[in-house]
C-alpha positions as CSV (number, residue, x, y, z in Angstrom):
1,X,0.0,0.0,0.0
2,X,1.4,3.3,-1.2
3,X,1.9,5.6,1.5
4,X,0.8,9.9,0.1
5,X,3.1,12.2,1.5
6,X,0.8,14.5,4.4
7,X,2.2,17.9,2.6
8,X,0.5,16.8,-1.0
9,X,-3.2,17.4,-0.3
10,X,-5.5,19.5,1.0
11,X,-8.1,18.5,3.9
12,X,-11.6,20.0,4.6
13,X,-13.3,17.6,6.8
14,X,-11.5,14.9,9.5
15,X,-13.7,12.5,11.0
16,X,-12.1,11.0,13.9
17,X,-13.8,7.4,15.7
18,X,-13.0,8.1,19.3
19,X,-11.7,5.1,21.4
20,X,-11.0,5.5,25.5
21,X,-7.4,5.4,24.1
22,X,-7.4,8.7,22.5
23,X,-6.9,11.0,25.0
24,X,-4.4,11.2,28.3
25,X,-4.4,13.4,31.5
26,X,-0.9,15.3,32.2
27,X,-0.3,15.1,35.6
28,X,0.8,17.5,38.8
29,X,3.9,15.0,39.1
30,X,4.3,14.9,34.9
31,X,3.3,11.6,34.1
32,X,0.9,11.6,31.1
33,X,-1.9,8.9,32.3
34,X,-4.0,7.8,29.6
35,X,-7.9,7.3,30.0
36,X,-7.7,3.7,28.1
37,X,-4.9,2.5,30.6
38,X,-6.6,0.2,32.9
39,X,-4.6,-2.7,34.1
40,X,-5.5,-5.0,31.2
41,X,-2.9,-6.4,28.9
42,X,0.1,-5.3,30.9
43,X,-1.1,-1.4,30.8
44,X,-0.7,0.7,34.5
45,X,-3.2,1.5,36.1
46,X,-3.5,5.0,35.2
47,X,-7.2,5.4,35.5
48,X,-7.2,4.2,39.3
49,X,-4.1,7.2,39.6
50,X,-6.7,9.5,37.9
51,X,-9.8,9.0,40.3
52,X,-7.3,9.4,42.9
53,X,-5.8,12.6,41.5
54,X,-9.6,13.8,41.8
55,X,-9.9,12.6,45.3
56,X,-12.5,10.4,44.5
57,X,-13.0,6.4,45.5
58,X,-13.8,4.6,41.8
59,X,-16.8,3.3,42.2
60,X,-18.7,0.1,40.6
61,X,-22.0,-0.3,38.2
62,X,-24.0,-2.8,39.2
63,X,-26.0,-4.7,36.4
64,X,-28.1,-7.4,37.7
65,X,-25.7,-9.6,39.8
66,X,-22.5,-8.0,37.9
67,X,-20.4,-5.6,39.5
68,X,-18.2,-3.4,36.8
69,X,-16.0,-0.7,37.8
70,X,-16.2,2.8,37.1
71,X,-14.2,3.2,33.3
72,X,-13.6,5.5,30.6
73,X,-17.8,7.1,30.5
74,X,-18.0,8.0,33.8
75,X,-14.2,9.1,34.5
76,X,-14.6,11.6,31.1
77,X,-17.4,13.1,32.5
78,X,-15.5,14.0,36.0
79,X,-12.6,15.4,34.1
80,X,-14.6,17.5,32.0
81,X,-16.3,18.8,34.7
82,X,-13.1,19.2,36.4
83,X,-11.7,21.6,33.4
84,X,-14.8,23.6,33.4
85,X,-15.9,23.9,36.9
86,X,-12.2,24.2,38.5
87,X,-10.5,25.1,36.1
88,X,-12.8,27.9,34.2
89,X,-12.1,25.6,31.1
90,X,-8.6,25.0,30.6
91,X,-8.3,22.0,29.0
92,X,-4.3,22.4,28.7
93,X,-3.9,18.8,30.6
94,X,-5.6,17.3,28.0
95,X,-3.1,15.5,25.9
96,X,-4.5,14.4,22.3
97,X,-2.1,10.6,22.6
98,X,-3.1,9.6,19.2
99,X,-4.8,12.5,17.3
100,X,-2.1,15.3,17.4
101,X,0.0,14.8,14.6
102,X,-2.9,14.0,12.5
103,X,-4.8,17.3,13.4
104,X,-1.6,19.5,13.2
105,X,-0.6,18.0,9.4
106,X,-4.7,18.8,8.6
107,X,-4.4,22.6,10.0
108,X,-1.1,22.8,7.5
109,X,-3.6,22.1,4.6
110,X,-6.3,23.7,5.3
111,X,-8.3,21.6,8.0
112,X,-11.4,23.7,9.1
113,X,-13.8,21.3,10.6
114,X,-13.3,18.1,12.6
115,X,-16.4,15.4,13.7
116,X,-15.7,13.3,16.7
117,X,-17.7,10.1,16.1
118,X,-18.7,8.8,19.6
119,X,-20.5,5.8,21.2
120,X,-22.9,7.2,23.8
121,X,-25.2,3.7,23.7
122,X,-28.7,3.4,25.1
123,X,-29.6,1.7,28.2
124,X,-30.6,-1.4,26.5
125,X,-27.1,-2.3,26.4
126,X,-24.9,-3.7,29.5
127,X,-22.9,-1.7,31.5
128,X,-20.0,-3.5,30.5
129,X,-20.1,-1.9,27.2
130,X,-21.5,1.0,28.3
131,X,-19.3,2.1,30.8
132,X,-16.6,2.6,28.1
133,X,-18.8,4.9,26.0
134,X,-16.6,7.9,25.3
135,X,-18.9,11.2,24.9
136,X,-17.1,12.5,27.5
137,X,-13.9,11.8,26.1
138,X,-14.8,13.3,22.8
139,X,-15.5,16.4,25.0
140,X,-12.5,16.6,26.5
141,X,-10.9,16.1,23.1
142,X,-12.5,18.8,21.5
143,X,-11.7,21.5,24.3
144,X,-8.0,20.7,23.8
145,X,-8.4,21.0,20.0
146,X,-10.6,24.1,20.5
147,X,-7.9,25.9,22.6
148,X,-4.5,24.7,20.1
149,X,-7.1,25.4,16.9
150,X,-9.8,28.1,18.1
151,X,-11.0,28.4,14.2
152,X,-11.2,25.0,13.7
153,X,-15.4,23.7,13.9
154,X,-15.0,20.7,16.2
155,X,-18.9,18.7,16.1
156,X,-19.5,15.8,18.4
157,X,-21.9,12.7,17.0
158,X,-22.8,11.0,19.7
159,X,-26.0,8.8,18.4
160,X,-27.6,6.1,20.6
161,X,-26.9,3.1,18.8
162,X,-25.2,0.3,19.7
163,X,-21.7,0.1,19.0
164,X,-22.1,-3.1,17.4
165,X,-24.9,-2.8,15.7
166,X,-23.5,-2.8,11.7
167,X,-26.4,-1.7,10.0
168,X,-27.3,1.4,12.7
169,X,-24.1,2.4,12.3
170,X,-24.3,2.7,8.7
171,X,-27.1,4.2,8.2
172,X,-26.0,6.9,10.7
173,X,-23.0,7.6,8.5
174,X,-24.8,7.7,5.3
175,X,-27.7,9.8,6.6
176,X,-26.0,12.4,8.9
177,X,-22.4,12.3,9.7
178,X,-20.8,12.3,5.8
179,X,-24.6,14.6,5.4
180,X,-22.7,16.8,7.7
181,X,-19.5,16.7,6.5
182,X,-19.8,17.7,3.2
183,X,-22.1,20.5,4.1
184,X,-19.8,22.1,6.2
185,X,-17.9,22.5,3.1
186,X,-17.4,25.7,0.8
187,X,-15.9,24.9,-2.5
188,X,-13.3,27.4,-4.2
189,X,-13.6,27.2,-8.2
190,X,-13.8,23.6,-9.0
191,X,-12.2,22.3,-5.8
192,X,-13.6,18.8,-5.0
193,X,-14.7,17.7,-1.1
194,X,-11.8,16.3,0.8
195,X,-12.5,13.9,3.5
196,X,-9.8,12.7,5.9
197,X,-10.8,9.4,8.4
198,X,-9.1,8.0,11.7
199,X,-10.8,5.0,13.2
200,X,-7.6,3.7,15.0
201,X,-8.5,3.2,19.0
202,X,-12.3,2.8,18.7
203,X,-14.5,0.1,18.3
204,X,-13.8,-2.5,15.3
205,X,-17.2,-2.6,14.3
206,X,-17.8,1.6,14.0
207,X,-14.2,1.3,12.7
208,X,-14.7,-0.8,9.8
209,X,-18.3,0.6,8.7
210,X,-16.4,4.0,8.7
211,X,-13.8,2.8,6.1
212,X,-16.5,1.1,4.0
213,X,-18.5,3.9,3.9
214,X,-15.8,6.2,3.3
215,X,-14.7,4.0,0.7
216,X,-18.2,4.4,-1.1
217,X,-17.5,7.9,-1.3
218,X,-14.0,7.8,-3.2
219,X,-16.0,7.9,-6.9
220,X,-17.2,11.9,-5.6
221,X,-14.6,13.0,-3.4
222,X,-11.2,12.5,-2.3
223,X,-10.9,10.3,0.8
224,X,-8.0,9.9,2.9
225,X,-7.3,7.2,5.9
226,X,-5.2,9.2,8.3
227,X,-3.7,6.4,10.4
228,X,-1.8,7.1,13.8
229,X,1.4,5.2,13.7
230,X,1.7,3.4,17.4
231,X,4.6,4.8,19.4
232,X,7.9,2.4,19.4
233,X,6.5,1.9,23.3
234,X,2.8,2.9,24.7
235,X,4.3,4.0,27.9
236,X,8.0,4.6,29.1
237,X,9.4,4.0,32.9
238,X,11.0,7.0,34.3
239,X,13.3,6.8,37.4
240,X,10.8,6.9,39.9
241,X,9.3,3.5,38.5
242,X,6.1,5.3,37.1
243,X,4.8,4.8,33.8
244,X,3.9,7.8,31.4
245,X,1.7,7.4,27.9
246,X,3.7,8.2,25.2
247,X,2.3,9.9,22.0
248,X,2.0,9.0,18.5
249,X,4.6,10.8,16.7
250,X,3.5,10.3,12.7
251,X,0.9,8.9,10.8
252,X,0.5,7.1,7.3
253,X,-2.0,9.3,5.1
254,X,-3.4,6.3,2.7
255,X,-6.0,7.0,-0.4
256,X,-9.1,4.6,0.0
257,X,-8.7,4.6,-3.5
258,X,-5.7,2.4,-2.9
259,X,-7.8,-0.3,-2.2
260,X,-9.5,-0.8,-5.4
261,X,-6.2,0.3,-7.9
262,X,-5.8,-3.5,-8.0
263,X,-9.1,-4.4,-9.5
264,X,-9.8,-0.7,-11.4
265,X,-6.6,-0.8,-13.1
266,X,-7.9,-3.9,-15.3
267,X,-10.8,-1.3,-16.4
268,X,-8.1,1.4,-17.0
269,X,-6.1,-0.9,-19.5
270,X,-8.6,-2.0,-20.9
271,X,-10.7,1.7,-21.8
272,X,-7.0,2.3,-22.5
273,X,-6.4,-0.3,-25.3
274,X,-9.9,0.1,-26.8
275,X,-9.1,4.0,-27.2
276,X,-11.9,5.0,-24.5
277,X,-9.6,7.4,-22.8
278,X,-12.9,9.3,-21.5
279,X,-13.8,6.0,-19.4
280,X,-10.0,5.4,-18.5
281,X,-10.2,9.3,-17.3
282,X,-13.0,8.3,-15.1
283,X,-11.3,5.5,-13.3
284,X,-8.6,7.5,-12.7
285,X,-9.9,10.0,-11.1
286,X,-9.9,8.9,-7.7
287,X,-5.9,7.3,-8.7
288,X,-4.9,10.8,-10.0
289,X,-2.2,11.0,-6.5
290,X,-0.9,7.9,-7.1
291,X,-0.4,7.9,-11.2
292,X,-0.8,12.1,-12.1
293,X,0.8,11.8,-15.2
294,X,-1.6,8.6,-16.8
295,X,-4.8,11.1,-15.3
296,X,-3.8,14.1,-17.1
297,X,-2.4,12.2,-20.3
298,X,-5.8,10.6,-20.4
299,X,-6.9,13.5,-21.0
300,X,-4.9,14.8,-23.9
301,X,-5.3,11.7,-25.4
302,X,-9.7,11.9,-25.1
303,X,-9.2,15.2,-26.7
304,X,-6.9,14.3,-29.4
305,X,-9.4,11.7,-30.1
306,X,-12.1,14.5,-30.5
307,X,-10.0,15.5,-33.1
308,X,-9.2,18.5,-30.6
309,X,-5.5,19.0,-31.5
310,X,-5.3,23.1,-31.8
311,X,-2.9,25.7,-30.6
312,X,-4.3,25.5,-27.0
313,X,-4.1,21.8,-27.1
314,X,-0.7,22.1,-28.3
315,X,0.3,24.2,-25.4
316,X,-0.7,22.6,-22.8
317,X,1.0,19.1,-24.0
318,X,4.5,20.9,-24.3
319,X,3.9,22.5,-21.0
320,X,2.6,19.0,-19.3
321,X,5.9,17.4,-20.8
322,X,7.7,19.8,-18.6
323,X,6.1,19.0,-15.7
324,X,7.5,17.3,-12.0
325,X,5.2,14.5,-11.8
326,X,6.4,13.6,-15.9
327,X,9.8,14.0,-15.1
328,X,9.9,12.0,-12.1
329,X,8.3,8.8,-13.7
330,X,9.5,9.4,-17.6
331,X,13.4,9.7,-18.8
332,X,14.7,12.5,-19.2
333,X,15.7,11.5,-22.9
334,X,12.1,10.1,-24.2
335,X,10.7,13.5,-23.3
336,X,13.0,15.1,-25.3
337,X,12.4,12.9,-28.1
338,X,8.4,13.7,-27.1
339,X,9.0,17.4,-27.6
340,X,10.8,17.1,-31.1
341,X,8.0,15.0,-32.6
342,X,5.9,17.6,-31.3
343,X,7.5,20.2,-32.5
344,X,7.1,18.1,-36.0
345,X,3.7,17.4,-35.5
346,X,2.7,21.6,-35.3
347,X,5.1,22.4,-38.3
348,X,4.5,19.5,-41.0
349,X,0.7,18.9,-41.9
350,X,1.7,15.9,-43.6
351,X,3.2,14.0,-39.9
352,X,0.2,16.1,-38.6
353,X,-2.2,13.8,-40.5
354,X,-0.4,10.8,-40.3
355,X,-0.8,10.9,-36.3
356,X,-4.7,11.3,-36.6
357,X,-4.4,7.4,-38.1
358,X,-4.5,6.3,-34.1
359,X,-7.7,7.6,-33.7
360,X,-8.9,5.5,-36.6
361,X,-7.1,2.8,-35.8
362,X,-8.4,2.9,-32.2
363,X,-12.3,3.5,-33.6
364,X,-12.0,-0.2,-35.2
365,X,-11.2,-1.9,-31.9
366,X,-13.5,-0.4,-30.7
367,X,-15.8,-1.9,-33.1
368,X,-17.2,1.7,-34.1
369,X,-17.0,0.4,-37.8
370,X,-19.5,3.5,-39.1
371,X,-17.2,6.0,-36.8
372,X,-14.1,4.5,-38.7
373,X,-15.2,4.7,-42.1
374,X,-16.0,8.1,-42.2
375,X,-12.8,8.8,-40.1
376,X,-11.2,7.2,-42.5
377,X,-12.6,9.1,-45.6
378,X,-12.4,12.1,-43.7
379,X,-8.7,11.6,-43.4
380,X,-8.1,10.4,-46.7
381,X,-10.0,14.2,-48.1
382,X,-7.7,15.9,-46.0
383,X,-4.9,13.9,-47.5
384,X,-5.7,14.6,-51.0
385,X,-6.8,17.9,-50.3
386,X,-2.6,19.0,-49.3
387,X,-1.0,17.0,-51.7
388,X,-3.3,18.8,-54.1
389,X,-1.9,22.4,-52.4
390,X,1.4,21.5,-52.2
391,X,1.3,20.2,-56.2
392,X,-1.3,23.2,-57.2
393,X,-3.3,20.2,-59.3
394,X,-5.7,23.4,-60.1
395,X,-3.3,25.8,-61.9
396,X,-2.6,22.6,-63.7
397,X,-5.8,21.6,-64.8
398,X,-6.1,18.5,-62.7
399,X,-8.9,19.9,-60.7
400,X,-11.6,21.6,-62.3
401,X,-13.5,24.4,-60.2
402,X,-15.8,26.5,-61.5
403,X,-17.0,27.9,-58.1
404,X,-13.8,29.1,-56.7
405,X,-14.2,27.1,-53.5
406,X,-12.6,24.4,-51.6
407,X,-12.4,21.5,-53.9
408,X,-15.4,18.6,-53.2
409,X,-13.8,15.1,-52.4
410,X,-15.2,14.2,-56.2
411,X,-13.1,17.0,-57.2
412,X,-10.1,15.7,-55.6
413,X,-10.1,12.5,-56.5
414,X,-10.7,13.1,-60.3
415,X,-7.1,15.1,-59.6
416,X,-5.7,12.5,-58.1
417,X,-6.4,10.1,-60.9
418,X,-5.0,12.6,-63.3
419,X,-2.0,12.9,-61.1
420,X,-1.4,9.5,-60.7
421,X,-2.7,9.1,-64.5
422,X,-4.8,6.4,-63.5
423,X,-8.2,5.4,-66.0
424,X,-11.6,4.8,-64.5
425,X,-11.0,1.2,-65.0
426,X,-7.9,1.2,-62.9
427,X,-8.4,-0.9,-59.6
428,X,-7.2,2.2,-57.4
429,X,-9.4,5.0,-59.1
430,X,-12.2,2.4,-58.8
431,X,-11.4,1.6,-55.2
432,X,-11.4,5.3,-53.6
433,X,-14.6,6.2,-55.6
434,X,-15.9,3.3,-54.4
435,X,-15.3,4.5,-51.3
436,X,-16.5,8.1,-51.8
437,X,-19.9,6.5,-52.7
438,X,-20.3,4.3,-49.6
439,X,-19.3,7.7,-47.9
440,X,-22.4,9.4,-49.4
441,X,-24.7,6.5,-48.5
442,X,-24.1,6.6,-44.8
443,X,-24.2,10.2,-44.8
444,X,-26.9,11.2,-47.4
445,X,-29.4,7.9,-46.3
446,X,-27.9,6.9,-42.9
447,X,-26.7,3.8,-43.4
448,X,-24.4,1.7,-41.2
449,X,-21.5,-0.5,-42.4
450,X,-19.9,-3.2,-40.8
451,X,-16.5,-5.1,-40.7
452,X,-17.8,-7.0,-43.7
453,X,-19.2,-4.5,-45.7
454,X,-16.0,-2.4,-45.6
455,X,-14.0,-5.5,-46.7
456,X,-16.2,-6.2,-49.4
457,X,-15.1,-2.4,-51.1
458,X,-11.7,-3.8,-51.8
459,X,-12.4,-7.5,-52.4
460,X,-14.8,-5.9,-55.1
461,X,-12.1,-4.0,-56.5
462,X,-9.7,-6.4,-56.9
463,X,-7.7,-6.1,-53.5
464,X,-6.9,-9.2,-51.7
465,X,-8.3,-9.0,-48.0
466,X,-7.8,-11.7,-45.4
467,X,-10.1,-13.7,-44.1
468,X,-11.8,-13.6,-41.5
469,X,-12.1,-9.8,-41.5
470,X,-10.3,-8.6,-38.0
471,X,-10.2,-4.7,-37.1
472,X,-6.4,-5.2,-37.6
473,X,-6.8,-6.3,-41.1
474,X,-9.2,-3.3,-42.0
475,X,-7.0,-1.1,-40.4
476,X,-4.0,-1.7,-42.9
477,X,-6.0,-1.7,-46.0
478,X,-6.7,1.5,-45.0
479,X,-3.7,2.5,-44.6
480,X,-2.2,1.5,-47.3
481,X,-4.7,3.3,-49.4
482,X,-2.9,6.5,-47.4
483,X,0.0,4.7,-48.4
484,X,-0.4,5.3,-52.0
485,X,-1.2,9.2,-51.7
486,X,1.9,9.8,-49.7
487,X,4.6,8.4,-48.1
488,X,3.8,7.7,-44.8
489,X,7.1,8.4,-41.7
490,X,8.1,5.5,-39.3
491,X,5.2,4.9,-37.3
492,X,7.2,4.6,-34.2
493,X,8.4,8.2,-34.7
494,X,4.7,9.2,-34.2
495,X,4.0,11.1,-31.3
496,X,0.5,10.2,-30.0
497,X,1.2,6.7,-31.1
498,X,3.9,6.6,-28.6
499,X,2.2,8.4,-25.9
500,X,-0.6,5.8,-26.1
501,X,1.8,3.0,-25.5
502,X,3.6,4.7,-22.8
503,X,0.5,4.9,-21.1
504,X,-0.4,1.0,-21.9
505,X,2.8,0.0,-21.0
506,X,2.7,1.8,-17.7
507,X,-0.3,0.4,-16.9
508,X,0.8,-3.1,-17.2
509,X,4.0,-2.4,-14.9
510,X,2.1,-0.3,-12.1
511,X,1.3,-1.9,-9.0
């Protein structure tokens, strides 16, 4: 699992799942005692030392014929009390164990509101669960965070559910907690909702239906698990033999998208391969941390597939191809082989052309054969139409145009034939105006055409085609009827061509 550095993103909402280990008490005598300390699994008995820091006897519940000692619901209570009543509500004995470094990174980016999800369940359930309910806690928490952070918007959810009761839990979350959270926040231009999550220290149960839920949410905002890393030791021995809570000192900041890269990066690759770069775009979305460069090149790519290749598009590629995240995963030397072709790609219409025969190419496995065809005869007009500039076929007669417009495709073919001094009965001159009338059907009476169909246009002209027909076989009949306009460059010096297999590639390496 990837680890995302805590300075890269922003944070608008932390949900944190408190636990009766979040918080501890600082001491007159400077031990830190923690509030989840209790004896059990080799911990000291810190909550005994804090009843008797209050002066106060712990107590027991009684529950039937079960006795349970006074715990973490009724000792947060008598602190907080403590801090308002005696202390006029200093809460600067508070000490945030597991939460600090986690709410301090958030401030640095922008953190404004925090939701402490507590268990405050109904009498229904046994005092053995009960007495560990932490409202209190959560209180005691949020007037430490309110005095380090005073403009930070600390809520408490304290619903009476049980804290093992899944499908309560659930719909809490869906219905009023993430409600809450992304109401409380206030977009700037087109910034999407960021969501960061703690759950370590509480209940499994409230923990887990947090991460799923969060999880739901990664297809419409960012969401981040902020997880406290445990101190090398929970408490250290000082001289005097006492035991004081240590603090979690970092955290792992880990995209919930992470947990489905494994299985959506199959759907990437294959959108990718097909030429859906739109879809691929989508599925990366919620990736775009962890592979930047395949998210934005995505996007060029579903725009150059538009046929959207002008100035603007231009300049953002060159200024994308000088960007950190692209230099930090692509050598130094490809790039520069990306920017020449680039460079050729703007100045020569010819290599411009030829790099629009991936879009065509991409259309037939895609099994878009109508899409294709015309793409195809759109390219081969545009073909004709320079070499019919660059040759000035009507100063010398080989294009008739009485209107003193932009040659028709009829026009430029009959000039093409003269060119090439080619008869009607020649297999090639019959070929491309066969084509140009299959052209005019689809367009002038809607008609489709199919794999078959468009093989059927050369084997009727005297072209040998392959059988069965395969997109791949289409594809280079095609071509070659390009072929024999002008002469085409190395494919593999074709920028977008190369950029699409970059990407491909990548995505069969990444893990």
């Amino acid at each position: 699992m990837k680890i995302i550095s805590t300075e890269s993103n922003r944070v608008d909402t932390l949900i944190i799942t408190v636990g009766t280990r979040q918080i501890g008490w600082r001491s007159k005598d400077g031990i830190i005692r923690s509030f989840g300390a209790d004896g059990n699994i080799g911990y000291p008995l810190h909550v005994n030392q804090l009843y008797q820091e209050l002066g106060i006897e712990r107590g027991i519940y009684k529950d039937g014929d079960k006795t349970y000692p006074w715990s973490g619901k009724d000792l947060g209570k008598r602190y907080y009390e403590y801090c308002k009543e005696w202390l006029g509500g200093d809460f600067n004995q508070v000490e945030l164990l597991l939460d600090k470094t986690v709410i301090e990174a958030g401030i640095k980016q922008g953190l404004k509101h925090i939701i402490l999800w507590v268990t405050d369940q109904p009498e229904a359930v046994s005092w053995s669960y009960r007495r560990l309910d932490t409202l209190w806690i959560a209180e005691l928490m949020a007037g430490k965070i309110k005095s380090l952070f005073p403009d930070v918007r600390v809520d408490i959810h304290a619903p009476k559910i049980n804290a093992n009761d899944s499908d309560a839990i659930r719909q809490e979350l869906e219905q009023l907690v993430l409600k809450e959270a992304v109401n409380a926040f206030y977009p700037i231009k087109n910034e999407q909702f960021v969501l960061w999550i703690q759950t370590k220290g509480c209940t499994p149960v409230i923990a887990s239906n947090v991460e799923i839920c969060a999880a739901a949410l990664v297809r419409q905002y960012q969401v981040f698990n902020a997880s406290p890393d445990e101190p090398p030791e929970f408490f250290t021995k000082l001289e005097n033999g006492l035991l004081t809570a240590n603090h979690s000192q970092s955290f792992k900041l880990i995209s919930m998208a992470e947990y489905f890269w494994s299985l959506e990066r199959l759907r990437i690759k294959s959108a990718w391969e097909r030429g859906d770069f739109s879809e691929a775009q989508i599925w990366l979305v919620v990736h775009q941390h962890r592979h930047p460069v395949l998210y934005k090149l995505a996007g060029f790519l579903a725009k150059y597939s538009n046929w959207e290749s002008n100035d603007d598009f231009f300049r953002k590629l060159v200024k994308w191809l000088d960007n950190d995240d692209v230099i930090k995963v692509i050598d130094s030397a490809q790039i520069e082989i990306w920017k020449t072709q680039l460079q050729k790609m703007q100045d020569d219409k010819i290599i411009n052309l030829w790099e629009s025969a991936i879009i065509l190419e991409l259309s037939l496995k895609r099994e878009n054969y109508t899409t294709a065809f015309i793409q195809f005869v759109q390219l081969l007009e545009k073909l004709l139409y320079i070499k019919s500039t660059a040759q000035d076929w009507i100063a010398k007669g080989w294009i008739v145009n009485r209107r003193n417009d932009e040659p028709t495709l009829d026009e430029l073919i009959k000039g093409w034939c003269l060119y090439k001094n080619l008869n009607r009965d020649n297999k090639w001159s019959k070929l491309v105006f066969n084509i140009k009338k299959k052209r005019n059907k689809i367009i002038h009476e809607s008609e489709s055409i199919t794999l078959k169909n468009i093989s059927y246009i050369w084997a009727n002209n005297d072209f040998p085609v392959k059988m069965p027909e395969t997109p791949e076989i289409i594809n280079n009949l095609m071509i070659d009827v390009f072929k024999e306009i002008i002469t085409p460059p190395n494919f593999d010096q074709l920028l977008m061509r190369s950029l699409y297999q970059w990407g491909l590639n990548h995505l069969k390496d990444a893990i």
